[in-house]
C-alpha positions in Angstrom: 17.8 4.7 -6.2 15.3 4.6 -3.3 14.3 0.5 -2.9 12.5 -2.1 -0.7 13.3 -5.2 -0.4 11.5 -7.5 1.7 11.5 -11.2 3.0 10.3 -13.7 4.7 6.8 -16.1 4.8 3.4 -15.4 6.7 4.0 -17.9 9.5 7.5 -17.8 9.2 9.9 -16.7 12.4 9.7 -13.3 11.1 9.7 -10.6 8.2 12.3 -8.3 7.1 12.1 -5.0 5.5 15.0 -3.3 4.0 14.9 0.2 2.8 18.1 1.3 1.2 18.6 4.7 -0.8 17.3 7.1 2.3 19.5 9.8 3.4 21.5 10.5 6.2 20.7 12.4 9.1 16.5 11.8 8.8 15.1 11.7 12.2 13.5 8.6 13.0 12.1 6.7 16.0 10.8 2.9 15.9 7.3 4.6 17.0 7.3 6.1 13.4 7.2 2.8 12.1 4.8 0.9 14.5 2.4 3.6 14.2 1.4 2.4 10.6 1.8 -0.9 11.4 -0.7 -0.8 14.1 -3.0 1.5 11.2 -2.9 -2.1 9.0 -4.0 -3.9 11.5 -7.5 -1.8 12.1 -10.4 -2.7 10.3 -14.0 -4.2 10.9 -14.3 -7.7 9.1 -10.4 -8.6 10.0 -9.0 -12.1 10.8 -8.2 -13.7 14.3 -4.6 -13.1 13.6 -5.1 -9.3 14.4 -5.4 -10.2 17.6 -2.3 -12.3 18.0 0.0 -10.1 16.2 0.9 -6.9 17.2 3.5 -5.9 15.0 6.6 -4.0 16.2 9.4 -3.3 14.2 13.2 -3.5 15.9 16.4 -1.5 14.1 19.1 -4.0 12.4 21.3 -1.4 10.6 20.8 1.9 8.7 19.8 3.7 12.3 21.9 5.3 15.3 20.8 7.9 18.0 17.6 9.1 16.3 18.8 9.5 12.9 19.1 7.3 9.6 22.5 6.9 8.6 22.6 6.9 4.9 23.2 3.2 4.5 20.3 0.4 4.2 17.6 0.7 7.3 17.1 -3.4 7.6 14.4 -4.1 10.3 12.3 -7.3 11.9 9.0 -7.5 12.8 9.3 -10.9 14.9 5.7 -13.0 14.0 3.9 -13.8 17.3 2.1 -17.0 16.1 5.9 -18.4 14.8 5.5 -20.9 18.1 2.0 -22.9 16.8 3.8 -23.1 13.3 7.3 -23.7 14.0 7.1 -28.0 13.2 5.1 -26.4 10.4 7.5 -24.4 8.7 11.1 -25.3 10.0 13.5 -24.3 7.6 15.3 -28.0 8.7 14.3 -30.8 6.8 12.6 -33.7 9.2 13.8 -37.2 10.2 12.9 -39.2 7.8 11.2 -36.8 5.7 7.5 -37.5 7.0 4.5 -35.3 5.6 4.2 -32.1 7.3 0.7 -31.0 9.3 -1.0 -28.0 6.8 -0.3 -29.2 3.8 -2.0 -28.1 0.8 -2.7 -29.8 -1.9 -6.1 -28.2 -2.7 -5.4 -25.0 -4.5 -7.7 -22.1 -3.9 -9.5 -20.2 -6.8 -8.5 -16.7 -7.3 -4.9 -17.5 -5.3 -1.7 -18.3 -6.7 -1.7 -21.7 -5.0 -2.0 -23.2 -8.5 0.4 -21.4 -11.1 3.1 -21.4 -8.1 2.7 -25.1 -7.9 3.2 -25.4 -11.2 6.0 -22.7 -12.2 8.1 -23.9 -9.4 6.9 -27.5 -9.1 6.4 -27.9 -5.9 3.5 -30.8 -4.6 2.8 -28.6 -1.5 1.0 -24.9 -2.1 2.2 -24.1 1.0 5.5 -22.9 -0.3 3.5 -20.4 -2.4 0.6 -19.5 -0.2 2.8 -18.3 2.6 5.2 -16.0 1.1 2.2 -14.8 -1.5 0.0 -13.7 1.7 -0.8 -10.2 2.5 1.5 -10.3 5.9 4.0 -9.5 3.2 2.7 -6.4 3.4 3.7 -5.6 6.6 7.2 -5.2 5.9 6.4 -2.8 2.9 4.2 -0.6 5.3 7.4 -0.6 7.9 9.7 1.3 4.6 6.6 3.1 3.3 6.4 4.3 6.9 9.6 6.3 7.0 9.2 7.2 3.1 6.3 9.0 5.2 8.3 10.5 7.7 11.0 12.0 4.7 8.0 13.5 3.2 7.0 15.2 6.3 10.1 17.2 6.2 9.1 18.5 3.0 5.3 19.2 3.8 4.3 16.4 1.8 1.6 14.4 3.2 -0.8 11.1 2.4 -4.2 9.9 3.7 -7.0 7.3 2.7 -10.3 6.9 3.5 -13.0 4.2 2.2 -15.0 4.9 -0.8 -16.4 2.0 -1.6 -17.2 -1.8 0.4 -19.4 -4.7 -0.7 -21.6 -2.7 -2.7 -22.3 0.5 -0.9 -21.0 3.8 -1.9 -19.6 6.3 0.7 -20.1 10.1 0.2 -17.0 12.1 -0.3 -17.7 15.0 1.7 -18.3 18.3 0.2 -15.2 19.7 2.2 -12.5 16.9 3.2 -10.8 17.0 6.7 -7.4 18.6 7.0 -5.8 15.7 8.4 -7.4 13.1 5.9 -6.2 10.3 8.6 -7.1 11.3 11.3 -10.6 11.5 10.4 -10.9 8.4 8.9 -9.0 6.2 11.5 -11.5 7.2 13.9 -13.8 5.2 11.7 -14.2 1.3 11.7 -13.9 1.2 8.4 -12.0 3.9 7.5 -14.9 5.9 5.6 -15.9 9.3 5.7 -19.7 8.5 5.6 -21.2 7.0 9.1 -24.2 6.3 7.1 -22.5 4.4 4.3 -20.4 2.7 7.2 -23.5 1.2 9.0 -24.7 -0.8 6.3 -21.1 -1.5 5.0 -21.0 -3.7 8.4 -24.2 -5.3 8.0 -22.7 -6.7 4.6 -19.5 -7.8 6.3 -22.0 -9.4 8.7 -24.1 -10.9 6.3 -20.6 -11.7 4.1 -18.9 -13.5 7.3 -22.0 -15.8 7.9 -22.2 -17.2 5.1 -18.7 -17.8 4.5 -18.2 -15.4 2.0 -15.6 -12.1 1.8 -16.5 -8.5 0.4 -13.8 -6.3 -1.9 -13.6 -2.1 -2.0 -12.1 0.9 -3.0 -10.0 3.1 -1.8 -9.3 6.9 -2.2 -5.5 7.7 -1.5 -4.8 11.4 -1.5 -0.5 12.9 -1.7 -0.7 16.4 -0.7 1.7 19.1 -1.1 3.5 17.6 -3.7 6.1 20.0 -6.3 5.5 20.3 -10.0 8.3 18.4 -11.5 8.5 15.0 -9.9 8.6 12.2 -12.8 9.0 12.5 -16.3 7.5 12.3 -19.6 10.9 11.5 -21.9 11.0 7.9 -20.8 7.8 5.6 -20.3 9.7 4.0 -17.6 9.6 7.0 -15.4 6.6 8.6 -16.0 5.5 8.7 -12.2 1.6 7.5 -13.3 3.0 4.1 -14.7 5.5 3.6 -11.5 2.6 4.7 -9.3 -0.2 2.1 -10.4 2.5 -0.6 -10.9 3.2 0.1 -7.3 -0.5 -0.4 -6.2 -0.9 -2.8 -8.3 1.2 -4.8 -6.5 -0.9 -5.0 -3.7 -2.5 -8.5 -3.6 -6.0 -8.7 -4.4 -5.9 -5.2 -5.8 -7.5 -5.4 -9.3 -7.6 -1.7 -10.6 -6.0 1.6 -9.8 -7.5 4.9 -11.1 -5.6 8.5 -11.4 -8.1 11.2 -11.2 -11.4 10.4 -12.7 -9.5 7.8 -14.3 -12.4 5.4 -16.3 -14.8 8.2 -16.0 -12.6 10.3 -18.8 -13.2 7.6 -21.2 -16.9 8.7 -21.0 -16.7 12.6 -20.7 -15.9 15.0 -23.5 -12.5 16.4 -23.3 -14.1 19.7 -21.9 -15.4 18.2 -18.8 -12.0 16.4 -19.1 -9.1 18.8 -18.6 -8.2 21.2 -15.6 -8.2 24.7 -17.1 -5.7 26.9 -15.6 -5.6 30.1 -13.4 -2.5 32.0 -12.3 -2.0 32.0 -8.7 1.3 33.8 -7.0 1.0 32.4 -3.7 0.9 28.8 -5.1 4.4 28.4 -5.6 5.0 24.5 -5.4 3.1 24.6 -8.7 5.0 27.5 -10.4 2.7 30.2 -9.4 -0.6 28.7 -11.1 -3.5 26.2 -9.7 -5.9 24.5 -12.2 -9.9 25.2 -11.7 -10.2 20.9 -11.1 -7.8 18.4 -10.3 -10.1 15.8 -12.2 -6.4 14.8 -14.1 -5.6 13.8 -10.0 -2.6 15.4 -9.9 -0.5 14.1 -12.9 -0.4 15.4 -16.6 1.9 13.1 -19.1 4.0 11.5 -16.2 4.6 14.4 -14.2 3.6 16.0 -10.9 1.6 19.0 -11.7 1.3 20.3 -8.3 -1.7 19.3 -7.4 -3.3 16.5 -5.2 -2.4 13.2 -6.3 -5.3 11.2 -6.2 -5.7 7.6 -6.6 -8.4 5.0 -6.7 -7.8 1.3 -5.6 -9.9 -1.4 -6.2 -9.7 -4.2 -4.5 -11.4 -7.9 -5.4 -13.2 -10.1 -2.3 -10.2 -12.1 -0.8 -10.2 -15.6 -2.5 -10.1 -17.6 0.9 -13.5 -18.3 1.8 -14.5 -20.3 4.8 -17.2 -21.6 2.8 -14.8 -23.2 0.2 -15.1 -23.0 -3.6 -14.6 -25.7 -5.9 -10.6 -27.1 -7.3 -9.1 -30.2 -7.7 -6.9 -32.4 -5.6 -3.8 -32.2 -6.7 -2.3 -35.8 -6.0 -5.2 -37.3 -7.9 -6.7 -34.7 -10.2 -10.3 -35.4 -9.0 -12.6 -33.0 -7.7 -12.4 -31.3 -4.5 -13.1 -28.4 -2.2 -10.2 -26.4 -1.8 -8.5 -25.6 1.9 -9.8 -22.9 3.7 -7.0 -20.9 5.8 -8.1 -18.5 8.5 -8.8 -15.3 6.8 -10.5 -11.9 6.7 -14.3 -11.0 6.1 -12.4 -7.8 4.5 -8.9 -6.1 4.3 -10.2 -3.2 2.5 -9.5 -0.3 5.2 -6.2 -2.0 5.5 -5.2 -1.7 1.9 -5.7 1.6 2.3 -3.3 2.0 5.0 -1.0 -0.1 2.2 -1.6 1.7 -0.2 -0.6 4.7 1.3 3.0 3.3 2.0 3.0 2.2 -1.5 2.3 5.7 -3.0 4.7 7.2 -0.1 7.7 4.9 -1.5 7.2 6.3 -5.6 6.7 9.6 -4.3 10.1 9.7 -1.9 11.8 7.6 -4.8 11.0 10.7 -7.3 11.2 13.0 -5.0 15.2 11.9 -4.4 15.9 11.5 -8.1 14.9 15.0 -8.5 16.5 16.6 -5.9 19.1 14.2 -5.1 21.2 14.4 -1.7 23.3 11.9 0.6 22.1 14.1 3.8 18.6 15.4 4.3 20.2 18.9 4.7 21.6 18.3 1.1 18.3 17.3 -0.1 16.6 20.6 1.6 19.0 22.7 0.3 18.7 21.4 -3.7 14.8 21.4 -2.7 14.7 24.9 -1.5 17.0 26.4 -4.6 14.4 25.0 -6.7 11.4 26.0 -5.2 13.2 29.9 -5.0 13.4 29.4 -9.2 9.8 28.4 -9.3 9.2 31.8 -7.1 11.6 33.5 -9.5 11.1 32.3 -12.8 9.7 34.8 -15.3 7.2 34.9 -18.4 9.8 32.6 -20.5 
């Protein structure tokens, strides 16, 4: 079973991302990995901090001479700004046990600062706040980032690109870009639509001066992906459930659509399904292609061979600089809560995120499917199968 595991707090010394499950003999550079991380980092309406981190990633175990080795891949991204925080988070407890600088005792609406206060009684949100945070992230882009580079060698691909940010609407275009990153990295905000992206900034603009933060969506597209992957015997591992639980996990992200996802609750079931065509040359689906792909990709927990598309929606971050209202903890009266350096918007970056997210189910069901300690195993049961899809008669 393909898993991450991460660790490690948002001003901490570091954070740790361990990917174990990934086959041997995968090719794979630390430039792989710092090429997303530097992607998460992009984004108009970002935090300070962007500019103080630049996040690298540095090899513990699972890599030798270019290629994974089968066991756990366990990497560090070393945080930058550890130095102004270290008396703030030292893992030693202090002479005396004085009161630490930064503490929190003003939780934040729309954070966690209160219910982890509560459900692991600690007096300092602190302790919550700064392993809850979005860096967290980071580490999960790092594994996502070499799920990424398996898919490669099966001519699987991902992308994202801005649909939506602080109420403006960007156009899909009629004909999207063959290299769906590429074209929208070049933008600030990661949108398709320079139209749409010129008044998205004034927002952020308008947004940052007076203290407040804007949400978005995102469009996250898997291409190339075999009929097949997932299942529809188990609810556990239909690949549509794993896939928005994933996303879901992403902070702030409130809703994740597959396909035309809420619009099918208002459209007949004509305008609905994706009728289907044969199609010989289109072998990853079994030699058919459907007329739409409004089902994004996925029909009763499986990969149908088409796009998987996804839609993620993502609230306004809940630290604003103009605070909102809360209690003080250590007296229960009324209060403004803390405001901690934060972004305008992280929408482009949970894109980015999101991507690794979707990357990491994909690989997972990808290697249940075809199984494989060595990527040459994994090609090998890959191709047999893709021959039987070429092969397979009217049965």
């Amino acid at each position: 079973m393909l898993r991450i595991t991460t660790a490690g707090e948002s001003h901490g010394q570091a954070l740790i991302s361990i990917l174990e499950g990934m086959v041997a003999g995968l090719p794979l550079l630390a430039g792989d990995v710092d090429i997303e991380l530097g992607r998460r980092q992009q984004g108009y309406g970002r935090s300070r901090r962007m500019k103080i981190e630049s996040d690298h990633i540095e090899f513990l175990s699972g890599v030798r001479a270019g290629q994974t080795l089968g066991s756990p891949i366990a990497m560090i991204i070393h945080n930058r700004d550890w130095k102004n925080w270290q008396e703030i988070m030292d893992p030693a407890p202090r002479e005396g046990d004085p009161e630490r600088k930064r503490v929190v005792t003003r939780p934040r609406p729309g954070h966690v600062d209160l219910s982890g206060m509560l459900k692991y009684d600690r007096d300092d949100a602190r302790d919550v706040l700064e392993r809850a945070s979005a860096r967290e992230t980071t580490a999960r882009v790092a594994s996502g980032a070499i799920c990424k580079r398996f898919l490669r060698e099966f001519d699987i691909t991902l992308g994202s690109h801005i649909v939506h940010l602080g109420g403006v609407d960007a156009k899909r275009p009629g004909k999207m870009p063959g290299d769906l990153n590429a074209a929208s990295d070049q933008s600030q905000l990661r949108t398709l639509d320079a139209n749409a992206e010129k008044e998205m900034i004034v927002r952020i603009d308008a947004a940052k001066a007076e203290g407040n933060t804007l949400g978005g969506i995102a469009e996250v597209i898997c291409d190339g992906v075999p009929v097949g992957l997932g299942s529809h015997v188990s609810w556990g591992r239909k690949l549509d459930g794993r896939l928005a639980a994933a996303l879901m996990s992403i902070p702030a992200v409130k809703a994740v659509e597959i396909g035309l996802g809420v619009e099918a609750a208002k459209r007949k079931g004509s305008d609905v399904h994706d009728e289907i065509d044969p199609d010989e040359k289109n072998v990853k689906a079994g030699r058919v292609r459907r007329r739409t792909n409004r089902a994004g990709g996925l029909e009763g927990g499986i990969t149908n061979g088409e796009q998987i598309v996804l839609h993620v929606s993502m609230k306004p971050i809940s630290t604003l600089m103009r605070p909102l209202g809360t209690i003080e903890m250590k007296t229960r009266e009324p209060a403004q809560a803390v405001a901690e350096r934060s972004d305008v918007t992280a929408v482009p970056a949970m894109g980015v995120i999101a991507e690794s997210m979707t990357a990491f189910i994909v690989a997972q069901a990808f290697l249940e499917k075809f199984g494989g300690d060595s990527l040459v195993e994994t090609k090998r049961n890959y191709s047999s199968y893709i021959a039987a899809l070429s092969d397979r008669k009217g049965r």
